[in-house]
C-alpha positions in Angstrom: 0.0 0.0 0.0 1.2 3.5 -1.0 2.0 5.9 1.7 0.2 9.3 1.5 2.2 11.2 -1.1 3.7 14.1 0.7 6.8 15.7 0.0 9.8 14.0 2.2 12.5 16.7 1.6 12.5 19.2 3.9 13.0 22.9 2.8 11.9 21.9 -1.2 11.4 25.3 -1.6 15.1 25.7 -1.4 14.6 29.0 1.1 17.7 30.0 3.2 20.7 29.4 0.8 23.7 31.3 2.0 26.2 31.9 -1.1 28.8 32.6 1.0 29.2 29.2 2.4 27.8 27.4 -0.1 25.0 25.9 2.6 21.6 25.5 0.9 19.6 23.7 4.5 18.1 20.2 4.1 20.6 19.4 1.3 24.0 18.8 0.3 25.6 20.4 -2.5 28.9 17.9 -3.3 31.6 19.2 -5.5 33.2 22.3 -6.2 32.4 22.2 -9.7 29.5 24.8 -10.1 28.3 28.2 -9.0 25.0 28.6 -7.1 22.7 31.6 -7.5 19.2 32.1 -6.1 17.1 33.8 -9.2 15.5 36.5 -7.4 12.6 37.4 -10.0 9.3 35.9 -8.8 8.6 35.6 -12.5 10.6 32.4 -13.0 8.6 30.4 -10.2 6.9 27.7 -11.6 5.6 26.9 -7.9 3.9 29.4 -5.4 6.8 30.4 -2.5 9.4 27.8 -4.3 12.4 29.8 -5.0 14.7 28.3 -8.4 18.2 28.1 -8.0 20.7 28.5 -10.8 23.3 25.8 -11.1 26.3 27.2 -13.6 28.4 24.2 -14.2 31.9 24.9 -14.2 33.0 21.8 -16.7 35.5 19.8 -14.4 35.3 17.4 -12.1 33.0 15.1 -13.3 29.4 15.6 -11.9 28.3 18.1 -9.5 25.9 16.5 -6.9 22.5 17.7 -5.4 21.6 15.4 -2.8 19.3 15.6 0.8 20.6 15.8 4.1 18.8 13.1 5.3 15.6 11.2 4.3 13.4 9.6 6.5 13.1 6.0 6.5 10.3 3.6 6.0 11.8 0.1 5.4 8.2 -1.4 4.5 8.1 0.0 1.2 10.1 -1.3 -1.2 9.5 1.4 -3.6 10.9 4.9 -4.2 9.5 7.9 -6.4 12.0 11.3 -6.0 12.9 13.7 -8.6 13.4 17.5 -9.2 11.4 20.1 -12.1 14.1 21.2 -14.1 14.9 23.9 -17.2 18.0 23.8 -19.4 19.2 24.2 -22.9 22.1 21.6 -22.8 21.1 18.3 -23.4 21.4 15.8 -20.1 22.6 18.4 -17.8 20.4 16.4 -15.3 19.6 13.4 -14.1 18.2 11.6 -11.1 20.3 9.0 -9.8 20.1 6.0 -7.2 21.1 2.8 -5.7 18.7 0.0 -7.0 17.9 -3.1 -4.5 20.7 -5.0 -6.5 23.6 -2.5 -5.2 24.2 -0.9 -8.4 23.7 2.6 -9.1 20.9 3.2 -11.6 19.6 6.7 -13.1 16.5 8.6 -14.9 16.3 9.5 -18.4 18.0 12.8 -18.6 17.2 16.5 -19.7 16.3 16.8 -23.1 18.2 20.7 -23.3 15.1 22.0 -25.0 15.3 24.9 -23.1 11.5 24.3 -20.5 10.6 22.8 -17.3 10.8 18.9 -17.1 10.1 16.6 -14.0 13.6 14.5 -13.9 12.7 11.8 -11.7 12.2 8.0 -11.5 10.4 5.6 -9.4 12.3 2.0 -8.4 13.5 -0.5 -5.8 16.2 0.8 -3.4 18.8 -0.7 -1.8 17.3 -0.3 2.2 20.5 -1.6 3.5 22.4 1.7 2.1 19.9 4.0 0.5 20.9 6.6 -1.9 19.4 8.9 -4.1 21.0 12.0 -5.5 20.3 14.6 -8.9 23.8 14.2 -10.8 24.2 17.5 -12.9 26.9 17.9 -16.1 25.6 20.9 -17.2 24.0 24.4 -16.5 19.9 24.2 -15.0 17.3 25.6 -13.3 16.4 23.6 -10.6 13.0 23.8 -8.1 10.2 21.6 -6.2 12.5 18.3 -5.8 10.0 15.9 -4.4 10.5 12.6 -2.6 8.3 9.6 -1.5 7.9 6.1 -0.5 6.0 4.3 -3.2 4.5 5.1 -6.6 2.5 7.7 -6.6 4.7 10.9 -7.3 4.1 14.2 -4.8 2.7 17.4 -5.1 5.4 20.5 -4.6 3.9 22.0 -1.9 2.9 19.1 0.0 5.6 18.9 2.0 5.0 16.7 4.9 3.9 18.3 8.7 2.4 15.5 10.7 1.7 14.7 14.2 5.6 13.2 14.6 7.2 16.2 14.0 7.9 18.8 11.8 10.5 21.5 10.1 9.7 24.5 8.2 12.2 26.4 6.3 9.4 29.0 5.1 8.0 31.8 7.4 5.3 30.2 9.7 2.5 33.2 9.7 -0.3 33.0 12.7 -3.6 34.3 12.8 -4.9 37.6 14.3 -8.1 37.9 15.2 -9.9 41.0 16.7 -11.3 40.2 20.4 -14.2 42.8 22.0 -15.1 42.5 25.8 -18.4 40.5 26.8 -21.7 41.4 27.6 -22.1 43.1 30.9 -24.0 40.5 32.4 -20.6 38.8 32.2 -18.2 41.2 31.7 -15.1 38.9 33.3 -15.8 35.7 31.1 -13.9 36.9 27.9 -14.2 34.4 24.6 -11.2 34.1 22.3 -12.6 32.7 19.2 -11.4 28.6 18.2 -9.6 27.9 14.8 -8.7 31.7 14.3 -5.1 32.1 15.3 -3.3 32.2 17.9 -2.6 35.9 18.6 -5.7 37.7 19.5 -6.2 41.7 19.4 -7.8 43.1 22.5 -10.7 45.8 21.8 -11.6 47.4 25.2 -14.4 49.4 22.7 -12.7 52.2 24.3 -13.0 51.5 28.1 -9.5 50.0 28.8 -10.6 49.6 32.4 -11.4 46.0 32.0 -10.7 42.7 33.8 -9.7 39.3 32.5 -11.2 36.8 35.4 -11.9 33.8 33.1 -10.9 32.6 29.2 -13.2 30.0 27.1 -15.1 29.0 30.2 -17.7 27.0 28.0 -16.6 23.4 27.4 -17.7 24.1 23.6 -15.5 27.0 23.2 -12.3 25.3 24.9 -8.7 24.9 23.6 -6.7 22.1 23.0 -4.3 21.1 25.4 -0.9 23.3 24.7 -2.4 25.7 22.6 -0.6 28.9 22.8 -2.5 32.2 23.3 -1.4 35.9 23.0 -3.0 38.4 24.1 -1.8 42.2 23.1 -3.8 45.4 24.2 -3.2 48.6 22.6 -4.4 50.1 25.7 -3.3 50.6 29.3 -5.6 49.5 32.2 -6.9 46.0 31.4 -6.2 43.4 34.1 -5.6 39.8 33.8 -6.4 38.3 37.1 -4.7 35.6 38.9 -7.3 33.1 40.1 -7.8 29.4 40.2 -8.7 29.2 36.7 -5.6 31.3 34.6 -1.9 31.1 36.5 0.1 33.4 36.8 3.5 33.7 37.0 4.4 34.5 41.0 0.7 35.2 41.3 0.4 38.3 40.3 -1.3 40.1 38.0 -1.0 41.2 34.5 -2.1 44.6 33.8 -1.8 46.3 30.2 0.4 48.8 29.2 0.7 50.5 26.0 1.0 47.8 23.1 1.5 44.7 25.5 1.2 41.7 25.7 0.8 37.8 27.8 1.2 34.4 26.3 -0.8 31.8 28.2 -1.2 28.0 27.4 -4.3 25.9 27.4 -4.4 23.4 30.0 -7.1 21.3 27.8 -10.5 22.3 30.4 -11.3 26.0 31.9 -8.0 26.4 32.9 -4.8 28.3 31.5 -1.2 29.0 32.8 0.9 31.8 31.9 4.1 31.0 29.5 5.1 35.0 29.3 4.3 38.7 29.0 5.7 41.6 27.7 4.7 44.9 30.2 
């Protein structure tokens, strides 16, 4: 049975290259044989937020290697399915490369130099006791979106994998903000942050800053997960957050708003929230 096909390389978008040392994370550039540039004009995407590097060949030392870090392993599946979108004009200036189940190293059909975007991949059985799998380049390319799974059934660039066991991002992880008002006055101390909006919530004191914070998602049906992270930023000096049974503070004592700041508190999974920072 196929794994789920999501993206195993981490950081395909190829974000964070630093020329000066050569370091592109998640990967490993081998050889000495070929400049590295980052093509800065959005316009030569082919993928949403996957930046295309430029690989000059230099035309010694045999072939220049692109390879990951390190791959995850999943030694039930026999089967392999990795390769890398690619543009040149010289004619197999890429290929993708590996170690079959045999030992021997076998490799894709190569770049046809017509001058576009083709996928350069290849799908086979690997060698599990000594995997390998590598992009052997001879000759100037555009490279972006390499993609690797276990199995047949090629990824998507831009599924890159983010599950339950862990996960790395080499993009910029954005939060939601969401606007906050106080509660009725019937219960003006039982303040609702909303569910599934973010994770940074704007306080609007609707004017009246002199507010207090006794209790946070009180209703079972509007409670957090356990460990979900809260912030709460106030443009406004005045409002208190209260120290009681139900949200912990640090050494007891209160948090009281200043101008533009803010307390980070974590969900305890019922009624109840601890305090992780603030910024007075």
């Amino acid at each position: 049975m196929d794994p789920a096909p999501k993206n195993l390389y981490w950081n395909s978008a190829f974000k964070g290259f630093n020329a000066d040392d050569r370091m592109m994370p998640g990967f490993s550039l081998v050889g000495t044989n070929a400049a590295i540039t980052i093509l800065e004009d959005s316009d030569e995407m082919l993928f949403p937020d996957h930046n295309v590097i430029d690989v000059d060949y230099l035309n010694y030392g045999g072939a220049f290697k692109l390879m990951a870090d390190n791959t995850p392993k999943a030694p039930a599946h026999d089967f392999v399915t990795f390769g890398v979108y690619a543009r040149s004009s010289v004619p197999s200036s890429i290929s993708a490369a590996m170690r079959y189940e045999s030992g021997n190293i076998i490799a894709s059909a190569s770049h046809s130099g017509g001058g576009d975007w083709e996928f350069i991949g290849m799908s086979a059985l690997y060698d599990k006791s000594a995997p390998y799998f590598y992009f052997s380049i001879t000759g100037d390319v555009q490279l972006t979106a390499p993609t690797f799974i276990y199995g047949k059934t090629p990824a998507i660039p831009g599924a890159s994998l983010m599950s339950s066991s862990g996960a790395r991002m080499s993009g910029t992880l954005t939060m939601g903000v969401t606007t906050v008002y106080p509660p009725p006055d019937a219960t003006q101390y039982y303040w609702v942050i909303p569910k599934n909006s973010g994770n940074i919530f704007l306080i609007d004191t609707q004017g009246n800053p002199s507010r207090s914070i006794i209790r946070l998602n009180h209703r079972t049906a509007d409670r957090f997960a356990r460990g979900t992270l809260a912030t709460l930023m106030f443009e406004e000096a005045g409002t208190r957050v209260k120290n009681n049974s139900y949200i912990k503070l640090k050494n007891n004592a209160d948090f009281v708003s200043g101008p533009n700041t803010s307390i980070t508190l974590m969900a305890g999974g019922s009624a109840s929230w601890v305090e992780v920072s603030r910024n007075e």
